[in-house]
C-alpha positions, 0 to 999 in steps of 0.5 A: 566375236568382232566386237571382242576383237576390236575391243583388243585392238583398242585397248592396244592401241590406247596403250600404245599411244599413251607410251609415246605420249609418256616417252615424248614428256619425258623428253622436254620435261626433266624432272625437278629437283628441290633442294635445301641449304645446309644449316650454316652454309652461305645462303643460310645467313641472313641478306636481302632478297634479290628480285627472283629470276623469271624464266625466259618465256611463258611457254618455256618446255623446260623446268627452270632452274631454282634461283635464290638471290641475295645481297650481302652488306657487310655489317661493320661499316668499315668494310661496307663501301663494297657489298656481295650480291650472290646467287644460288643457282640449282638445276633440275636433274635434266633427262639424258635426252634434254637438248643442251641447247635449251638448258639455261646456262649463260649468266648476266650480271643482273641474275638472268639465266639463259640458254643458247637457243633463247639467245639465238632467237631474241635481239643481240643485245641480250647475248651482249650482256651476258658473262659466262656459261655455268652448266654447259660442258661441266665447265665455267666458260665467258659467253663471248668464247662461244661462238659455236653456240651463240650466233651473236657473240662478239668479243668487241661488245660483251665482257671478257672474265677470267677464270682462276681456280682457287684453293680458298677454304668455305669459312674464308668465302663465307667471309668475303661473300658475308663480311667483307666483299673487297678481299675478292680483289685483295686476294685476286690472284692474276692471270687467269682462263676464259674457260675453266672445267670443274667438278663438286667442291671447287670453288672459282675466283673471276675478275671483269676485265671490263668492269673491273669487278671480282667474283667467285663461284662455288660449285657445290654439287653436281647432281643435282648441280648447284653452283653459287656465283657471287660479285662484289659491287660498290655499295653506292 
């Protein structure tokens, strides 16, 4: 009978720890979310492949988001004194539970995707070179606004964008990403945020101050959230 017993107690115990082991998983490890571009869209065209991200550290608890990178030279010379260099970003579909803190969201202009916590534990240099916030707060914001969250922001140092939201259709982007890159600077249409919220479908018009270069953003889906980033550059 005492062995039937502790038998009992065993198996509820085993049961029970394989629940927190489950519930703590749950808790760093979001579920992934594969997604394909739609035939004809952006993406879909042909371009260069862009080196991949890499994620922020090998021991990084936290799916990181799927990236594809590509540089787009437009193919009638005329116009190809200016390229687009474009990236697809899709984020896992995050539990309700995930620290926000440790969600990449900061992007650079070399495709580099980080997250507040990241930032906050490396050098300042690597906040310094990063733009603006995609994923946090549901809104497009520059990484020099948020000092809240990063403990090296400092305006002074980093790029200042701004923020448009604009009413271009999808063939008018697709033109400018794949054709002719320069008409993000024609058709800036000044002034402009250094935060901006958005929703599925909107599509965002940014300029470097500092750089003097333009760029869109397309945000394509929000759950799971994809957002395009695409900046034209001289085609030196």
């Amino acid at each position: 009978m005492k062995n039937s017993d502790s038998f009992i107690r065993l198996f509820f115990c085993a049961i029970f720890v394989m629940t927190i082991v489950s519930c703590a998983e749950n808790q760093v490890a979001p579920n992934r979310t594969i997604t394909t571009i739609p035939t004809g869209d952006i993406f879909d065209g042909p371009a260069h492949d862009l080196p991949e991200g890499i994620p922020e550290n090998d021991n990084w608890r936290y799916p990181y988001p799927d990236i594809i990178a590509r540089e787009f030279i437009p193919p009638y010379e005329l116009f190809a004194y200016t390229k687009c260099l474009g990236w697809r970003i899709t984020w896992p579909e995050y539990e309700n539970s995930a620290d926000d803190d440790k969600i990449p969201t900061v992007f650079g202009t070399n495709g580099a995707l980080s997250s507040f916590d990241y930032l906050n534990s490396v050098d300042p240099g690597n906040t310094h070179n990063k733009v603006f916030s995609l994923y946090y707060n549901d809104k497009v914001e520059a990484a020099a606004s948020l000092w809240a969250e990063l403990d090296h922001a400092d305006a002074a140092l980093m790029e200042v964008p701004y923020f448009v939201l604009s009413d271009q259709p999808l063939d008018n982007i697709k033109d400018w990403v794949t054709e002719r890159p320069s008409l993000f600077k024609s058709y800036w249409p000044g002034g402009g945020t250094n935060d901006l919220d958005y929703s599925e479908g909107d599509f965002i018009q940014f300029h470097l101050n500092d750089a003097d270069l333009y760029g869109g953003i397309r945000i394509v889906s929000m759950t799971p959230r994809i957002i395009e980033v695409y900046l034209a550059v001289p085609n030196n």
